[in-house]
C-alpha positions in Angstrom: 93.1 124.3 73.2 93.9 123.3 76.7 93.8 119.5 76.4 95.8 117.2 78.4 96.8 115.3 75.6 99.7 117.5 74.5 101.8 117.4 78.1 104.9 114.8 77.7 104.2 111.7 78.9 107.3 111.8 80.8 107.0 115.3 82.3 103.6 115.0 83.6 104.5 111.6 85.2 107.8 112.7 86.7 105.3 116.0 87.8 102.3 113.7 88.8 104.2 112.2 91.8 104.8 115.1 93.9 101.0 115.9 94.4 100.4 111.9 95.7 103.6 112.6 98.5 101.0 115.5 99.6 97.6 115.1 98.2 95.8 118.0 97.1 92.8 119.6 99.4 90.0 120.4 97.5 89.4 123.3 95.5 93.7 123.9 95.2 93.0 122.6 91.3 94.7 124.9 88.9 93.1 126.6 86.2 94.7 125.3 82.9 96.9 129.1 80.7 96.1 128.9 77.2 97.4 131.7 75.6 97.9 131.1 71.7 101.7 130.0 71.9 100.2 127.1 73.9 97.3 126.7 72.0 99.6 126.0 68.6 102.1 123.7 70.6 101.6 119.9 69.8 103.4 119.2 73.1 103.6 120.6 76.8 106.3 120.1 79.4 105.0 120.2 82.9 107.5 121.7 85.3 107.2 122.1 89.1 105.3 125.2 90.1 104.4 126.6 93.9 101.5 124.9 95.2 99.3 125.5 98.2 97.7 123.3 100.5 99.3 120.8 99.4 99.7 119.1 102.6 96.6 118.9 104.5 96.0 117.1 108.3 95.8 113.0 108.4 92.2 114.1 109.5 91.6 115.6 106.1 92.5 113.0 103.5 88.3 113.0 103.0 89.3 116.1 101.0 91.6 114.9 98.7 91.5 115.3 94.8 93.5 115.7 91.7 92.3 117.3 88.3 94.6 114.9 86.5 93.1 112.0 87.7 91.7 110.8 84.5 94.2 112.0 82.5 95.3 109.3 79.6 99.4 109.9 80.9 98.5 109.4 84.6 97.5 105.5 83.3 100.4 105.0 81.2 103.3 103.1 83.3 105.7 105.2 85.2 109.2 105.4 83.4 112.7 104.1 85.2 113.5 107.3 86.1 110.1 108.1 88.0 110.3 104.6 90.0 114.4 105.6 90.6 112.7 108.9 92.2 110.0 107.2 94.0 112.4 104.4 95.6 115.2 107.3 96.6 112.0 109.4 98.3 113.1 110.1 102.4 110.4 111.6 104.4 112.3 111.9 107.3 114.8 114.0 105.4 111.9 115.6 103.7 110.1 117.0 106.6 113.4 118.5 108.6 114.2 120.4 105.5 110.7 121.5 105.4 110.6 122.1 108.9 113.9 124.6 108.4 111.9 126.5 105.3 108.3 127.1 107.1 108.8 126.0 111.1 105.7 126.0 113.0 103.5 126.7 109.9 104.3 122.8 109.6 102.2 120.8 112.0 102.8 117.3 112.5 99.7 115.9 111.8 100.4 117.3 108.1 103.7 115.9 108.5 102.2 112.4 109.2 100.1 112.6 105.8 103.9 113.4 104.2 104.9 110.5 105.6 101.8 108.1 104.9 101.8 109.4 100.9 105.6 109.0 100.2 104.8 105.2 102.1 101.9 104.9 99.8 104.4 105.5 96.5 106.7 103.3 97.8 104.9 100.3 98.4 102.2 100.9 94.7 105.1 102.0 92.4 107.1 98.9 92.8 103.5 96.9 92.0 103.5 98.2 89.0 100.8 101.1 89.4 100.2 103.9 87.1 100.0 107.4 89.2 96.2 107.2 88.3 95.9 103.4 89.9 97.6 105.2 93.4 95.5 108.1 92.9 92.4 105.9 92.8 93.7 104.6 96.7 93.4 108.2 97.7 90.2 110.3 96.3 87.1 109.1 97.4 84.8 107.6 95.0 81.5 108.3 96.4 81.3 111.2 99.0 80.0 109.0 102.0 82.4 106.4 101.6 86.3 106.7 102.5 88.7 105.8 100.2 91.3 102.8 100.5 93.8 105.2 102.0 91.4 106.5 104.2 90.5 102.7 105.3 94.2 101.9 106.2 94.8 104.8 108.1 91.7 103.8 110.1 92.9 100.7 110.2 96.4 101.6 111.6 95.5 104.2 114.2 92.9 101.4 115.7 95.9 98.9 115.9 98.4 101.8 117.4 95.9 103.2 119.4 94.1 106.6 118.7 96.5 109.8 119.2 99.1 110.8 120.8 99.6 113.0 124.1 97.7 116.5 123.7 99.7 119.3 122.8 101.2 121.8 125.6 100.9 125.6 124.5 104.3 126.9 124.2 105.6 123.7 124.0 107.1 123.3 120.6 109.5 121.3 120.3 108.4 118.4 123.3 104.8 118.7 121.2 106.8 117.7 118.1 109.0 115.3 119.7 105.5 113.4 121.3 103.9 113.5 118.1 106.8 112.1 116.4 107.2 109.7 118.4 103.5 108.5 117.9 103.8 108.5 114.3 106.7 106.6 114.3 104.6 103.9 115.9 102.2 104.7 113.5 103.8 103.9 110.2 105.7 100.7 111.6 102.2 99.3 111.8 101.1 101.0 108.0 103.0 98.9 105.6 100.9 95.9 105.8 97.3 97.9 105.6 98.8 99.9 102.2 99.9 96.0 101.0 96.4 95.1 101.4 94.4 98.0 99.2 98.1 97.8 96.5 97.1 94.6 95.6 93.4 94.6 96.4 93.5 97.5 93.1 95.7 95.4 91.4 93.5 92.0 91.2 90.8 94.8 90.3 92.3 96.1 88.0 93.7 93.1 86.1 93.0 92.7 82.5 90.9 96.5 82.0 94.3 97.6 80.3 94.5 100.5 83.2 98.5 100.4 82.1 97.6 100.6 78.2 99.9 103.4 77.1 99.2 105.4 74.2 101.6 107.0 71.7 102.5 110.7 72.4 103.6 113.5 69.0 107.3 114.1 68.9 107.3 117.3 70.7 106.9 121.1 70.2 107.7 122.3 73.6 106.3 125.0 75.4 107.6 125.2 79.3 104.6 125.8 81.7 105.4 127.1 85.6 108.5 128.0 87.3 112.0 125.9 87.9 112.5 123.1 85.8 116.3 121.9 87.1 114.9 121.4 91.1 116.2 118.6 92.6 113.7 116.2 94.2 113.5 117.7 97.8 113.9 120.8 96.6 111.1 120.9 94.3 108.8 119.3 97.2 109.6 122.5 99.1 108.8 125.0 96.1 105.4 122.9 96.0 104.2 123.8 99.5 104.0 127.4 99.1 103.3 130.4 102.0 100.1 129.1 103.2 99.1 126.0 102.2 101.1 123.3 105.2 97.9 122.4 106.4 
């Protein structure tokens, strides 16, 4: 009764983007509510619910991991709307406004994975990758081996040099500023690493029919979480929760 089949294809698209801006740590995976009214629905609207840990440290992208992976809508191609969304993304803007909802809680080293995720959408989406395609760039597939994601963030932090200056207790703000400053660095030297794995999964990926697209029921709508009328920034801050910001 709880089959992934029934979510709207373009719901749990639209709702499948927001995790790849963060990436989930592992073990966050929600368990799936089946009571019977969902059960006897032939289709399920995914809306944007709180979600912890939803932004881990750069240092921790060995973690991450999505239970929709392998879902048949995460492969179909992302609708107009969705790439709209993805191309008006601002992680700048994105991480003051979070910044003003959980301060310190909001370190910049989870910042930086904002910032290298939302990157990551904006160069795959206008490639033509299914969410599933960009999520394959992130998890791992074996446990000992880092994941393309993982590879170009190696890759830019050994052209940019390793870190920036060690933080200064008490020192808030100036420890943000330093880091920021280091990260900026950072992703001007990212683009052309994320270019590389983008199409190194699309020549892989050419004619498996990764994009096939299958055809959904007319739906039956049951509403599943909380919201359902957030706009874009605001529903990135009902996704990071009380105690998840890394």
């Amino acid at each position: 009764g709880s089959s992934s089949s029934r979510f709207r294809a373009p719901s749990a698209s639209s709702q499948l983007v927001s995790p790849l801006m963060t990436t989930s740590a592992r073990g966050s995976a929600s368990r799936t509510f089946t009571p019977k009214a969902l059960q006897r629905a032939s289709s399920i609207e995914l809306v944007p619910i709180d979600h912890g840990l939803c932004l881990p440290h750069i240092g921790a992208l060995d973690e991450a991991e999505f239970a929709w992976l392998y879902w048949k809508q995460a492969k179909m191609p992302l609708s107009p709307r969705c790439r709209e969304y993805v191309a008006s993304l601002d992680a700048d803007a994105d991480i003051k406004l979070l910044r003003q909802f959980v301060g310190s809680r909001l370190r910049p080293e989870c910042a930086l994975t904002l910032r290298v995720c939302t990157q990551l959408l904006k160069q795959a989406v206008p490639a033509g990758l299914s969410v599933h395609q960009i999520g394959m760039l992130v998890v791992r597939h074996r446990h000992d081996r880092p994941s393309a994601l993982e590879r170009a963030v190696a890759a830019t932090r050994a052209a940019v040099g390793e870190s920036h200056p060690p933080a200064v207790e008490g020192e808030e703000e100036a420890n943000w500023a330093a880091a920021d400053a280091y990260h900026r660095l950072f992703m001007a030297a990212l683009p052309p690493f994320l270019d590389e794995i983008v199409a190194d999964i699309v020549a892989e990926s050419a004619g498996r029919g990764l994009h096939g697209a299958s055809r959904l029921r007319p739906p039956s709508v049951v509403h599943i979480g909380l919201g359902g009328s957030a706009t874009p920034t605001a529903k990135m801050v009902a996704g990071v929760g009380g105690v998840g910001v890394g």
